[in-house]
C-alpha positions as CSV (number, residue, x, y, z in Angstrom):
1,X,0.0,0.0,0.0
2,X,2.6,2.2,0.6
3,X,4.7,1.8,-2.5
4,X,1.5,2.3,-4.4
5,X,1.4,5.3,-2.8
6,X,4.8,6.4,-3.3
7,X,4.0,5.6,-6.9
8,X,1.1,7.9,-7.4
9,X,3.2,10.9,-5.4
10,X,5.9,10.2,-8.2
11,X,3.4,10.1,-11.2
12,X,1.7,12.9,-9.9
13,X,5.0,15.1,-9.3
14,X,6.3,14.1,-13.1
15,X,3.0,15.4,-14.0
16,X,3.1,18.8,-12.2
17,X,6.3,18.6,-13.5
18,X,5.1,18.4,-17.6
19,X,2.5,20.9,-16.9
20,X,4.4,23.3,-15.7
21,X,7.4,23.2,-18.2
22,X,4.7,23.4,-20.9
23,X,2.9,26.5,-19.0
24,X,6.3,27.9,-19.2
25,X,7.3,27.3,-22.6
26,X,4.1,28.6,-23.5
27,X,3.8,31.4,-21.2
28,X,7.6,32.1,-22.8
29,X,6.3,31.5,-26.3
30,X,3.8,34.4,-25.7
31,X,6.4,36.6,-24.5
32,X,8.0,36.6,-27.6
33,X,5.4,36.8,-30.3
34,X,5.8,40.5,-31.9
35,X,3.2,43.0,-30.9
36,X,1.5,44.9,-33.8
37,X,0.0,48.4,-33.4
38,X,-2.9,48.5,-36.0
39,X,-4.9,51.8,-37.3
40,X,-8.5,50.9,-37.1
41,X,-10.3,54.6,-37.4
42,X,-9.5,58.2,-38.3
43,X,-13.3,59.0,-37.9
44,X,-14.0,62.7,-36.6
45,X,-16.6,60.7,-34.6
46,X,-16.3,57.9,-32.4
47,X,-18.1,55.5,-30.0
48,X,-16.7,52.9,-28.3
49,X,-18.5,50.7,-26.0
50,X,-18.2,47.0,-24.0
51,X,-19.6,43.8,-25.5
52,X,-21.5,43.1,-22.3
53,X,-21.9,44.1,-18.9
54,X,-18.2,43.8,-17.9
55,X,-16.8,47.6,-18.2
56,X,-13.9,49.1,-20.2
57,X,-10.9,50.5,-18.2
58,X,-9.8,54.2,-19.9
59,X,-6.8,55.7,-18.9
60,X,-5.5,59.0,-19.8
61,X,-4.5,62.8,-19.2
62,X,-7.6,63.2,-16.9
63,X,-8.5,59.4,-16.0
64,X,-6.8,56.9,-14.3
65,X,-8.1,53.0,-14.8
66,X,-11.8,54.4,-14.7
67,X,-14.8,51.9,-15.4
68,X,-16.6,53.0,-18.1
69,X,-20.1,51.3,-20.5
70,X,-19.0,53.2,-23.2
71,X,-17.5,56.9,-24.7
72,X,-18.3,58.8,-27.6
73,X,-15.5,61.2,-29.1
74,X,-16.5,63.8,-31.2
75,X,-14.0,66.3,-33.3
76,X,-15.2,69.8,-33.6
77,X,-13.6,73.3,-35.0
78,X,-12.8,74.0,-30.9
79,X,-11.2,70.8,-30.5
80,X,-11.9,67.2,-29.2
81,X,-14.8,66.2,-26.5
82,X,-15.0,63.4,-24.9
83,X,-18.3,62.1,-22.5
84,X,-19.6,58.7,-21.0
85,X,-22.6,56.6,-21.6
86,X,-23.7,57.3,-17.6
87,X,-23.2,60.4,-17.4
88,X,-23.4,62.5,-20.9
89,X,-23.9,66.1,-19.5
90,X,-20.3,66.1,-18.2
91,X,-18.2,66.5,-21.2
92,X,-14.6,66.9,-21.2
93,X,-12.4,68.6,-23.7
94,X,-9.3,67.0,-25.4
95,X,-6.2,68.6,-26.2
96,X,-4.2,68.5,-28.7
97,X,-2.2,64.8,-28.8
98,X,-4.2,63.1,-25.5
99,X,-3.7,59.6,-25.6
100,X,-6.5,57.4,-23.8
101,X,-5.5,53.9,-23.8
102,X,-8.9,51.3,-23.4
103,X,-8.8,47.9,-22.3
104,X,-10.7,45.0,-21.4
105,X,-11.1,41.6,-20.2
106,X,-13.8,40.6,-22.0
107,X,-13.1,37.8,-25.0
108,X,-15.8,39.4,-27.3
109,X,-13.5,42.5,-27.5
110,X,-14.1,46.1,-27.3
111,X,-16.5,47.6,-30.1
112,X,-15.4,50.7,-32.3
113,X,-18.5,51.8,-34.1
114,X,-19.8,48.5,-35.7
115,X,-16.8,46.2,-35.6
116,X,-15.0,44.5,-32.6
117,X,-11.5,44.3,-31.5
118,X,-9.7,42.6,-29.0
119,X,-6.1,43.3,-27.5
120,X,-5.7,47.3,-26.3
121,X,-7.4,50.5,-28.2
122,X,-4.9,53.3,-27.8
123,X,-6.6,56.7,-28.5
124,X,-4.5,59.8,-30.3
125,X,-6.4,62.9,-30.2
126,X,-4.1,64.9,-33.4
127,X,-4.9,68.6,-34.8
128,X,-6.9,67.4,-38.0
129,X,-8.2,63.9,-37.0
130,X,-8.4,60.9,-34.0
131,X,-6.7,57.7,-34.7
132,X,-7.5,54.5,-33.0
133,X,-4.9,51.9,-32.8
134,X,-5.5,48.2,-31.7
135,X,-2.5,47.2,-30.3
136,X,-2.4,42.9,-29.8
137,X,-0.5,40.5,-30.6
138,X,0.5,39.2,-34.8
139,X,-1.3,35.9,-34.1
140,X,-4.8,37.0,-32.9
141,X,-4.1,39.8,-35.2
142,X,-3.4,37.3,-38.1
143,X,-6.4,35.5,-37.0
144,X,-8.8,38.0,-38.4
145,X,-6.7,39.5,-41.7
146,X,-6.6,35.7,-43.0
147,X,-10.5,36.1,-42.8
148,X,-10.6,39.5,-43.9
149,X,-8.4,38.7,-46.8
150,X,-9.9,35.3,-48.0
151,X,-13.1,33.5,-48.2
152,X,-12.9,31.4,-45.1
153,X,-14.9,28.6,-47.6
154,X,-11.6,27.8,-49.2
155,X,-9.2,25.1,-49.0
156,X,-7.0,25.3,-45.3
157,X,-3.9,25.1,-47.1
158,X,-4.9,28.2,-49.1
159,X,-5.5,30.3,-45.9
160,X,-2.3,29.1,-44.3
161,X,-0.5,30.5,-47.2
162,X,-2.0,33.4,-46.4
163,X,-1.3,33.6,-43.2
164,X,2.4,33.1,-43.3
165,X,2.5,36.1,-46.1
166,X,0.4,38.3,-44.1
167,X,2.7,37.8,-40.9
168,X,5.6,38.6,-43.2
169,X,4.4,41.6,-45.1
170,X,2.7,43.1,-41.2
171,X,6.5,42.1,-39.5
172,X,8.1,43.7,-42.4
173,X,5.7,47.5,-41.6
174,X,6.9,47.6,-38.3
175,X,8.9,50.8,-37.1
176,X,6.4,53.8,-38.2
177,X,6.0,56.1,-35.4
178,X,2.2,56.1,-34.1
179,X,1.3,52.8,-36.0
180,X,2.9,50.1,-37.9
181,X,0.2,49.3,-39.9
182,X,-3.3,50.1,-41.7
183,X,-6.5,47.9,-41.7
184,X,-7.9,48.8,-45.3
185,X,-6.4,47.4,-48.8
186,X,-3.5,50.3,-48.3
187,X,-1.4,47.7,-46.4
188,X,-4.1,44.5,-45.7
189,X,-7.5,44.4,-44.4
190,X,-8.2,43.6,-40.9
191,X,-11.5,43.8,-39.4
192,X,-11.0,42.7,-36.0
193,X,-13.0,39.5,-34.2
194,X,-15.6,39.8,-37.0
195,X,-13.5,37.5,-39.8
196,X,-11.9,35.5,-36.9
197,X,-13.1,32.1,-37.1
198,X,-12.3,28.4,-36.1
199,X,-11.0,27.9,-39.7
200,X,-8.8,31.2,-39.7
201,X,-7.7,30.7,-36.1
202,X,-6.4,27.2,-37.3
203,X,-4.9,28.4,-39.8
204,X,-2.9,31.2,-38.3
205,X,-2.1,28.5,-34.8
206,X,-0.4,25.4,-37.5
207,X,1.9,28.2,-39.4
208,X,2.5,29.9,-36.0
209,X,6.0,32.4,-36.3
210,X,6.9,31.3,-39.7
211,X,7.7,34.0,-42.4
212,X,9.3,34.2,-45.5
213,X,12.8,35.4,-46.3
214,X,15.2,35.7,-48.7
215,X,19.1,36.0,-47.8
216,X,18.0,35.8,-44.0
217,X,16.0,39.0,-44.2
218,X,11.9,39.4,-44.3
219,X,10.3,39.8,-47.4
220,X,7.9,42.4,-48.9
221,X,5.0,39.7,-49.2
222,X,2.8,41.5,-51.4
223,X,-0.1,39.6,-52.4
224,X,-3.3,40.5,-54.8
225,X,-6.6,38.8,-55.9
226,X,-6.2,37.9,-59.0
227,X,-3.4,38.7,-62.0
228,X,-4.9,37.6,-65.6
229,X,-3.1,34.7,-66.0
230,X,0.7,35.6,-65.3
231,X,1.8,37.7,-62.1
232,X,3.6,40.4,-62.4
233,X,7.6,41.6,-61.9
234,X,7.8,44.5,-59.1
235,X,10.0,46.2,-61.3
236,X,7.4,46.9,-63.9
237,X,5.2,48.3,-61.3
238,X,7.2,50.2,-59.1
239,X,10.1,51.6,-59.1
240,X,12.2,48.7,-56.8
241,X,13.1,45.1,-58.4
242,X,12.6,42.6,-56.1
243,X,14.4,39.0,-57.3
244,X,11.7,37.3,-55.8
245,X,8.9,39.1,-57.0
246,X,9.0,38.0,-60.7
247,X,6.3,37.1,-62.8
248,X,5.2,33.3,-62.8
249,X,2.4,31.4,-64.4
250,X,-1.0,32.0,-62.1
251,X,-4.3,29.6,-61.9
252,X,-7.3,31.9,-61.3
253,X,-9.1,30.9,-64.7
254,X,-11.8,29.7,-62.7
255,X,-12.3,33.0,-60.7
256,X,-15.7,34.3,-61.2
257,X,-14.3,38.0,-61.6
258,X,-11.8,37.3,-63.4
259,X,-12.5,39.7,-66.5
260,X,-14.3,43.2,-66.1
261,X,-15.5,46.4,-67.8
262,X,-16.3,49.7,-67.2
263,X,-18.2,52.5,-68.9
264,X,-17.2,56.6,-68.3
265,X,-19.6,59.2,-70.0
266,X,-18.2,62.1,-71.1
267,X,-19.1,64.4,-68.2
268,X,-17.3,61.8,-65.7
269,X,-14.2,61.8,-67.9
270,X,-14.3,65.8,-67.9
271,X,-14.3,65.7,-64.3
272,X,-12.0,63.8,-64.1
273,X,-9.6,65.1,-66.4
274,X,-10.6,68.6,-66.5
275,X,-7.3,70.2,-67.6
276,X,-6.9,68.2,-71.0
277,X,-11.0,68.7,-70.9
278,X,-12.2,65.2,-70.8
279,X,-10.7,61.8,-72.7
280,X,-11.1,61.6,-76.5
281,X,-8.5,59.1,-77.6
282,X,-6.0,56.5,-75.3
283,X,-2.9,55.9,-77.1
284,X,-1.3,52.6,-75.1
285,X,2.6,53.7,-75.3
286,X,4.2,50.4,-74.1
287,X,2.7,47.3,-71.9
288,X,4.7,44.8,-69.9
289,X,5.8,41.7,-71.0
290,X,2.5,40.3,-69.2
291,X,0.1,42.4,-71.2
292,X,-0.5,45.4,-68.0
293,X,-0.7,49.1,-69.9
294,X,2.7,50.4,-68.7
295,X,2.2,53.8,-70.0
296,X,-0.7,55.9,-72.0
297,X,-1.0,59.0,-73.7
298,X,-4.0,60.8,-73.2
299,X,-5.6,62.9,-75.4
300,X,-8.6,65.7,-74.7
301,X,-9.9,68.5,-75.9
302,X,-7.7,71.4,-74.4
303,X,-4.8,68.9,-75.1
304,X,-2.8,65.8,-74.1
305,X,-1.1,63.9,-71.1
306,X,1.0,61.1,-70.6
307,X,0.5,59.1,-68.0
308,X,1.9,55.4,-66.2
309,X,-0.9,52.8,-66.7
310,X,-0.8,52.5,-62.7
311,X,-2.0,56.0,-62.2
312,X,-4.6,55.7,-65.0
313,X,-6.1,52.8,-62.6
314,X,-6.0,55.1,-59.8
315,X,-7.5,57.7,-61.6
316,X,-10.6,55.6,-63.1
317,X,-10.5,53.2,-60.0
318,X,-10.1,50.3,-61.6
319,X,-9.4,46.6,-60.4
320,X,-6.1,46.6,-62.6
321,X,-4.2,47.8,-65.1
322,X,-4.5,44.7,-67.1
323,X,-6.8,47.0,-69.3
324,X,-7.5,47.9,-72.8
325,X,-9.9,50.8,-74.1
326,X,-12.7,51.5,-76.4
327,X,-14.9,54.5,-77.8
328,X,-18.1,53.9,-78.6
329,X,-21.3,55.7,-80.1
330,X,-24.0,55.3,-77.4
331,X,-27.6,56.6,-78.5
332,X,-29.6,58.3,-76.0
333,X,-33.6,59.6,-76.4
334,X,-34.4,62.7,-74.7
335,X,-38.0,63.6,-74.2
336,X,-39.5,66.9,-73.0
337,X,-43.1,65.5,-73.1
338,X,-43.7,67.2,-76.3
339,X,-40.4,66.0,-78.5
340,X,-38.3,63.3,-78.7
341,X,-34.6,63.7,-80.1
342,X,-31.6,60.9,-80.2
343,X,-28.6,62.5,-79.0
344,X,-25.5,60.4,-79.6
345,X,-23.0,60.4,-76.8
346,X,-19.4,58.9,-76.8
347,X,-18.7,56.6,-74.2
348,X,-15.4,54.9,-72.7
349,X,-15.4,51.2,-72.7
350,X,-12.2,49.8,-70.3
351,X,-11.9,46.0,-70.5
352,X,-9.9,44.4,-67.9
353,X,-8.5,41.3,-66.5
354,X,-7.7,40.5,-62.8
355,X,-7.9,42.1,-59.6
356,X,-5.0,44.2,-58.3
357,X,-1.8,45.2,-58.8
358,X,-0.5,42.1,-59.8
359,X,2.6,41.3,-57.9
360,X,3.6,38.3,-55.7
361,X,1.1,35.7,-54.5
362,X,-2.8,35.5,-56.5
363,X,-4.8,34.5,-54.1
364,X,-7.4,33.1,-56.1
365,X,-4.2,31.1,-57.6
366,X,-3.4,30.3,-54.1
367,X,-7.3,28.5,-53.6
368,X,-7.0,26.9,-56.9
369,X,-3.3,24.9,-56.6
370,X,-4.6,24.5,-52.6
371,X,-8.2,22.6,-54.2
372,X,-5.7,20.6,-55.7
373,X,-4.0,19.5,-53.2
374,X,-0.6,21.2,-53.1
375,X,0.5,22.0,-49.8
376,X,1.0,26.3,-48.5
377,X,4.8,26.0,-48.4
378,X,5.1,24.7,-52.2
379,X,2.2,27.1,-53.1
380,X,4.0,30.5,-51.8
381,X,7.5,29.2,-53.5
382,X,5.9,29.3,-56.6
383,X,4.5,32.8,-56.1
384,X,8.0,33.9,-54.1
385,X,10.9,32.9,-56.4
386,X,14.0,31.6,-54.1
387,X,12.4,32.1,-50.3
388,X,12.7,30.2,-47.7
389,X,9.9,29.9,-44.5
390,X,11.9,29.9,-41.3
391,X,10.2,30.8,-37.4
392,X,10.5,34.4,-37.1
393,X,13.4,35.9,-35.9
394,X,14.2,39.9,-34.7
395,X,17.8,39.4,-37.4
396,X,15.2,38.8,-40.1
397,X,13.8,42.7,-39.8
């Protein structure tokens, strides 16, 4: 009996013994994932509230770890006000950079108008505008951008590939002064716990640290939805060659956008050209070796501009540059009740293929090769010429 005992003290020490050396490691492993500092808002007005009936904590210039429902924040010519849900009469003005930092304990996150975010809000109260910057870590951040960025329908393998480029490309944005990183398609779209899901978070957990490098140093993983057929090279885009950007063979044929149009009227393409006074003829100057419109001539009626087919697609907001153009005569019957008259008016036809600029990893190429079974690391060295995946490491920025 008492050597049975002695036993089960033993196994029970070894096992206190496991547990805690794995609480460690991960406690450890926490302690080391990279924090990212993420801007969520720059409305003029904001409200911010708790999920439930567990409170905020604000603290700030005038507050110090108070319990709050909720805050609205509105900017006005004087300045910046501030007031709480309880207690709305007493408003309090802002000045100029006051940082209020929110946090809270509840899982369903803090709301910011109609999204939700977990991690830390950090509040910066600026002359012209407020920012509002979710500070968490790159995992749960990662988390929601794989959802935000993809379907989170398609194949795992396609989402993991995604993953490990998004932690590369928001790893490599680190450094700016109030935030590293925006949540719209200017860097990659992030819209807190709303695209966080089982799948995503699955996702995000099996690729955990690993990013992708070339000659030991991060990579600008740029990604895109679609490219026409062949990706890109950076160097016909912007001004930088990358050696592992270069253009490769994509498979989106059996994306459902993948060809588009667009129509302009005369009056939208004299607004927006009104120097040259409108768009009567686009002269294509040179394309890229893939078939994008590398540089145009444009001429109006007060005269003519030249202009890079990436500014063109800025200009017309279109979903690439992989675009051709067309004039045509479009009849139009006006009636004042009494006549009728057909009044011919020339319209701009822009035909396009793919979606985005073009450059690095399609992700509808990335769904298609993942349907097919091919596995994220093989899938983001075809779309990343010469990287490797390692776990992340501070040498790598």
């Amino acid at each position: 009996m008492i050597l049975k005992i002695i036993k089960i003290s033993h196994k029970l020490c070894l096992i206190s013994v496991v547990c805690f050396s794995v609480f460690q490691d991960q406690s450890l492993s926490a302690s080391r994932e990279p924090v990212i500092r993420v801007l969520i808002s720059k409305n003029k007005n904001l409200r911010i509230r708790s999920d439930s009936s567990i409170p905020l904590v604000i603290k700030g210039q005038k507050f110090s770890n108070k319990k709050i429902k909720g805050l609205t924040l509105k900017k006005e010519r004087n300045g910046t006000t501030l007031f709480f849900d309880k207690n709305k009469q007493n408003i309090y003005e802002l000045k100029n950079k006051a940082r209020i930092i929110v946090k809270s304990s509840d899982g369903r996150g803090i709301w910011v108008g109609q999204k939700r975010y977990s991690g830390i809000l950090n509040l910066l109260v600026l002359d012209s505008e407020m920012l509002v910057i979710n500070i968490l870590g790159i995992e749960k951040y990662l988390s929601s951008v794989v959802g935000s960025e993809m379907p989170t329908k398609w194949p795992l393998e396609a989402l993991k590939a995604q993953a490990i480029a998004s932690r590369t490309y928001a790893l490599k944005q680190k450094g700016n002064s109030f935030y590293d990183i925006d949540s719209t398609q200017k860097n990659q779209v992030y819209n807190g716990l709303e695209s966080r899901t089982y799948k995503t978070t699955r996702a995000v957990r099996s690729t955990r640290s690993l990013v992708l490098t070339y000659k030991d140093k991060l990579i600008n993983a740029l990604f895109h939805s679609s490219s026409g057929g062949m990706t890109e090279n950076s160097k016909d885009v912007w001004k930088n060659e990358y050696p592992y950007l270069s253009s490769v063979k994509d498979f989106d044929k059996n994306n459902p956008k993948l060809r588009w149009q667009k129509k302009f009227s005369n009056k939208e393409l004299e607004s927006l050209f009104p120097k040259i006074g409108g768009i009567n003829k686009i002269e294509i100057l040179n394309i890229t070796n893939t078939g994008r419109v590398k540089n145009v001539k444009l001429f109006g009626n007060y005269g003519s501009n030249q202009m890079s087919g990436v500014d063109l697609r800025k200009r017309l907001n279109l979903k690439s540059n992989f675009m051709r153009f067309k004039f045509i005569e479009d009849k139009t019957i006006i009636s004042d009740n009494i006549n009728s008259n057909i009044s011919k008016e020339r319209i701009l036809i822009v035909f396009g293929k793919g979606s985005g600029h073009g450059v690095g990893m399609s992700q509808w190429g990335a769904r298609y090769m993942a349907s097919k079974g091919i596995k994220a690391e093989r899938i983001l060295k075809h779309f990343y010429k010469g990287v490797r995946i390692k776990p992340f490491n501070k040498n790598f920025l």
